[in-house]
N, C-alpha and C positions, 0 to 999 in steps of 0.2 A: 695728745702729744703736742709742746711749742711747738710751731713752726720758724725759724728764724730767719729759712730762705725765703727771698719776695720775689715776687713778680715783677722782676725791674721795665716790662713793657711797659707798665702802666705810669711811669714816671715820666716816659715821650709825652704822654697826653697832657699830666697834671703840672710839670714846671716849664719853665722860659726852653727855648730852644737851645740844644746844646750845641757846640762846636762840633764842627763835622768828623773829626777823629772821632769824639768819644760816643756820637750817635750811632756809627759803627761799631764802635768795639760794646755797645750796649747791645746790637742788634747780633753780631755774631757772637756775643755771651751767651743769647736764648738760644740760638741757634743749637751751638752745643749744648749747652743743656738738654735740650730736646732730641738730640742722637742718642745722646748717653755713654760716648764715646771720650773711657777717661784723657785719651792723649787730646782732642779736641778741647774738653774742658780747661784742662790745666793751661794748653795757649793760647784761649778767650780770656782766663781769669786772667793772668798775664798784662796780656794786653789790655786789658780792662782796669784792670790797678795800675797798670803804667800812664793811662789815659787820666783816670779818676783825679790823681794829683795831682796834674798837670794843670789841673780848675781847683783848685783849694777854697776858692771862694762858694763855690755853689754849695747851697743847702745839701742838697743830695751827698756829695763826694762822700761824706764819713758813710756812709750806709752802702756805696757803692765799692770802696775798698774793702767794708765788712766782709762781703758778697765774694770781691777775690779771693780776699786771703781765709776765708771758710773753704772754700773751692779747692783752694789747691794746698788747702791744708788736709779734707778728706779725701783727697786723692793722693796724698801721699808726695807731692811733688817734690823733687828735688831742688823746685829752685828758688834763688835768692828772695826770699822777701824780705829781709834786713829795713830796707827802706821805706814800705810798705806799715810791718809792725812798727815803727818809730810814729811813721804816720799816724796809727792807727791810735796808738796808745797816748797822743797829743790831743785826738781828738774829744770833744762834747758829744753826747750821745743824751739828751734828756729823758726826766724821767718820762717814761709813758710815750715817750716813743714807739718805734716800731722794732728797734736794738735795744737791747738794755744794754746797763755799762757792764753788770755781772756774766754776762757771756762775750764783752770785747776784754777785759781782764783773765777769764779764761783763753780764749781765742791767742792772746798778746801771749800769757804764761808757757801755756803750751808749745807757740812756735820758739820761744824763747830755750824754754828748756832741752827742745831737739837739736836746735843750732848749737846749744853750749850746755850739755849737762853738767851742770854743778851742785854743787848745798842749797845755795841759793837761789840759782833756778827751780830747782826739785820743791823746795820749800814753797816760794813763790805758785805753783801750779800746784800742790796741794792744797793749796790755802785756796785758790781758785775753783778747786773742785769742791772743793770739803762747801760753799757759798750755793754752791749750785745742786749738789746731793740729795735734796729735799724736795727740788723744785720736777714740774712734768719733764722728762728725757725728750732733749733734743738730738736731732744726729750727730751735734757737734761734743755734746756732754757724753753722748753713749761712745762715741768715738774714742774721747779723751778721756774715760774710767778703761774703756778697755786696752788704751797703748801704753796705760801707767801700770797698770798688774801685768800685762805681759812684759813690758820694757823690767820688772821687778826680774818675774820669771828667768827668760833668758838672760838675766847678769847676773842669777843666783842671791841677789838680794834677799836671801831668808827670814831678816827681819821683818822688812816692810810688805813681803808677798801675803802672810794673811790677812794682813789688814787692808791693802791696796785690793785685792782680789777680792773682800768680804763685802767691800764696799761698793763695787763695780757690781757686783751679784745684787746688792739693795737695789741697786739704781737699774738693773736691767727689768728687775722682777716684774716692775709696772708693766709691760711693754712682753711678756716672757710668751705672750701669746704669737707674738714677729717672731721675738729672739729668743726662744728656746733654748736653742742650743747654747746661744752665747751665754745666758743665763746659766745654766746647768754648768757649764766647761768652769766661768769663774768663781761657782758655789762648789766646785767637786776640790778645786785647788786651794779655794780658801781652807776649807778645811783638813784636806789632807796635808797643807801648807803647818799648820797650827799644831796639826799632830805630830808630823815628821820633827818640827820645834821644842815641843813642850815634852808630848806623849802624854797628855790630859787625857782625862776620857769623855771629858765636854765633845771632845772632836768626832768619838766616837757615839755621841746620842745623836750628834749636827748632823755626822753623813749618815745613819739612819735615818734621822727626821728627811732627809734632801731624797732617798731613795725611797719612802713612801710618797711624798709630794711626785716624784714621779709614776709611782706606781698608781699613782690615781688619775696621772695624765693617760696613761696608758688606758686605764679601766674604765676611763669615761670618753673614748675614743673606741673602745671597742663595743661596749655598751650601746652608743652612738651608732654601731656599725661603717664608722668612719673610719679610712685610709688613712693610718698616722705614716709619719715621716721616721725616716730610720733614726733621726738621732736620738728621738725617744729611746727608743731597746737600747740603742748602743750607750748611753748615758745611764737609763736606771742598770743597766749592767755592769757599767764601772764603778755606781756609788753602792752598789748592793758588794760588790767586791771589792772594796774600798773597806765599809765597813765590819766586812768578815775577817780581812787581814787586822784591821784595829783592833778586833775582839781578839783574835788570835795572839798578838802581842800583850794582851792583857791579861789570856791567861797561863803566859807563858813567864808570865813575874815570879822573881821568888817569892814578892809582897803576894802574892793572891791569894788570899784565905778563902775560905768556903764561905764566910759572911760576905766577904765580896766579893765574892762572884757571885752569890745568889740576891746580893744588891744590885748590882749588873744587868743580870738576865730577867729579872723585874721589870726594874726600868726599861731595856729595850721590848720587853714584850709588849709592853705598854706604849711604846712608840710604833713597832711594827706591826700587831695585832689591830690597826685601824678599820677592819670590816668583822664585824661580828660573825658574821656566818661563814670566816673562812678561819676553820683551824691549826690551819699549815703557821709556821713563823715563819716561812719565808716565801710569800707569795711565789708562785712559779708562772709556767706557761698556763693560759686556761684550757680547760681539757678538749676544747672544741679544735684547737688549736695544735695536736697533738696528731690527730688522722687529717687524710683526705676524704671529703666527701664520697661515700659506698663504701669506706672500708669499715671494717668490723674494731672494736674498744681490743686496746691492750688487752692481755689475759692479767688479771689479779695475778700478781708475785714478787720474785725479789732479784736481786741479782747473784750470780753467781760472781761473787768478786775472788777472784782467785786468775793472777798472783793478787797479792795486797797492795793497796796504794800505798807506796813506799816516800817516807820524809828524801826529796834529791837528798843524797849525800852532801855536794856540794856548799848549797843552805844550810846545812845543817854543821859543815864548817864552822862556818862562818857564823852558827848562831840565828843566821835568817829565819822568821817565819812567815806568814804570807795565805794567798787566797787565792784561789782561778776558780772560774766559772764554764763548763766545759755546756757545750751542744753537741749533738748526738740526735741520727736517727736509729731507730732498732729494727731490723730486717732478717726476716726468720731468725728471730732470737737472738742475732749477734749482733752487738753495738758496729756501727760503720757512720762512714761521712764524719769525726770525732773533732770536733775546733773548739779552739779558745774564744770565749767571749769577751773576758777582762782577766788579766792577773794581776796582781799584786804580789812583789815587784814582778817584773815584765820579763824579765829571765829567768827559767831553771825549770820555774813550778808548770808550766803550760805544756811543756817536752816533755816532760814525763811523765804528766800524771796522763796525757795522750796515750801514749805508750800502753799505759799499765789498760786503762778502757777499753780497749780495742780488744783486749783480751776476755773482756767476760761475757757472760752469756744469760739472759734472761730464766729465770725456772720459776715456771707454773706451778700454783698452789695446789694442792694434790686435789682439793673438793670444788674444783673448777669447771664451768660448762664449756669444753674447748670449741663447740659450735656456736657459743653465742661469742666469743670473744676471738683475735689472732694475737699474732707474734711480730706486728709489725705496729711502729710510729714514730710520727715526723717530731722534730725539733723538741724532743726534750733536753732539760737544760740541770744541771747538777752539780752543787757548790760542793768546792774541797776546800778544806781550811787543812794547813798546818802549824799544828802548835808542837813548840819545844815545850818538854817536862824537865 
């Protein structure tokens, strides 16, 4: 990864003596930094870019106002740097320096665009990132792909969200090993972004492809016998339910012929059938995964589903179709403990189809050894799709 912050100690040693303000506010800049404490931070950078200016002349200053207004730009600060980014963006940054000019142009963009979102701000800080996109992820770049798809997000910008989000998910990928999460959150949105837009079915092979890439973060963490982090599950849950709702809208068209659809179910089997030796389509829990340690394997069988998983009415108003992902453990025979993992949409389908669960009941296969097997297991997990006909 760049690093773009410096070690401004090391500047005491190497240039002329500073003026006794700014040697301080250089020395209480490390300081906080070194607590970690953002309200410390943001009134060192402060004062430190107040001080910086104040010497225009010194070689240093353009590198040392960098250093503020990066500061209390990732910290979010509320305050004025108006005068600071004038500064900044006045200034020479050579090549092969220790600043490049492609991150004070971002840097200048970005504060610019928050103080005054306009066209032209907006435009200006695209152009700024779209420069840097390519290059290793800085704090300052991962910062500013992620406050431009979310700033999308929350103002409903439906144009610009799949593509601001598609592109923030490029830029985190390198790095997805830190940012995970943030990685997955703006690949789940770019794409569901795109569908909600278009209703392509491109959107629906993406969030397929994005729920196996998890699912092998998953597999090679367990494999591993490594302690994954919850966002893992709770993320390949939302894009595996993401893209059960996409299929379900798809085959819920009046366009859907049976050539397409069995061009469809092709193509995803071929995206989600990633491990040869597992023939389920839809990876599930590993079966180790299913008991506690000394208890005995499910009994081979099926469910007694009765009543039926019924379409809500409601959705069905309205034409909705959709997807939840339910967990369940099974305890002498009876489904209990019953929660939503992910829905698609986020109302109607998780209440009910809860409901209807709760009600059935496990039945053994009649040629079964009931002493080698029981009637008990943890966290199984089970997709419901509903499609309108």
């Amino acid at each position: 990864m760049r690093v773009v912050f410096l070690t401004i100690a090391c500047l005491i040693l190497l240039m002329p003596a500073f003026a006794q303000d700014l040697s301080a506010a250089i020395r209480d800049y490390n300081a906080a930094q070194e607590s970690g404490d953002p309200a410390a931070k943001v009134a060192a950078a402060s004062t430190l870019g107040a001080a910086a200016i104040s010497a225009p002349a010194r070689e240093d200053t353009p590198i040392l106002v960098f250093e503020a207004v990066q500061t209390l730009t990732l910290n979010s600060a509320q305050t004025d740097t108006s005068e600071l980014i004038e500064w900044l963006d006045a200034a020479t940054f050579p090549e092969g320096g220790p600043i490049a000019q492609i991150d004070v142009d971002l840097l200048v963009s970005y504060a610019r665009w928050t103080q005054d979102p306009n066209k032209a701000s907006r435009q200006a800080f695209d152009e700024a990132l779209a420069a840097v996109s390519k290059l290793e992820p800085t704090l300052l770049t991962l910062f500013s792909f992620q406050k431009r798809y979310v700033a999308d997000l929350e103002s409903g910008a439906l144009k610009k969200l799949p593509g601001s989000a598609l592109t923030a998910a490029q830029h985190f990928a390198p790095v997805k090993h830190v940012l995970g999460e943030s990685w997955s959150s703006a690949t789940i949105i770019a794409h569901s972004a795109a569908f909600n837009r278009s209703t392509e079915e491109e959107s629906l092979y993406a969030m397929a492809g994005h729920f196996v890439e998890l699912e092998k973060i998953h597999a090679e963490m367990h494999e591993a016998d490594t302690e994954h982090p919850e966002w893992v599950d709770r993320q390949r849950h939302l894009a595996e339910t993401w893209f059960l709702a996409m299929e379900a809208f798809f085959q819920s068209e009046r366009a859907n012929t049976r050539g397409k659809a069995v061009r469809r179910e092709e193509r995803l089997d071929g995206i989600l059938n990633w491990r040869p030796e597992e023939a389920a389509r839809y990876p599930g829990a590993h079966e180790d995964e299913l008991q506690t340690p000394g208890q005995l394997p499910l009994c081979a069988g099926r469910f007694d589903m009765k009543p039926n998983m019924r379409y809500p009415s409601r959705a069905a108003r309205k034409g909705r179709v959709g997807a939840v992902l339910l967990s369940f453990d099974i305890t002498n025979g009876r489904v209990t403990d019953a929660e939503s993992l992910a829905a698609i949409p986020n109302q109607g389908f998780a209440e009910d189809s809860i409901k209807t669960l709760r009600k059935w009941t496990w039945i053994v296969d009649e040629d079964v050894d009931r002493e080698a097997c029981g009637l008990d297991a943890k966290n199984v997990r089970m997709p419901f799709t509903f499609v309108l006909n």
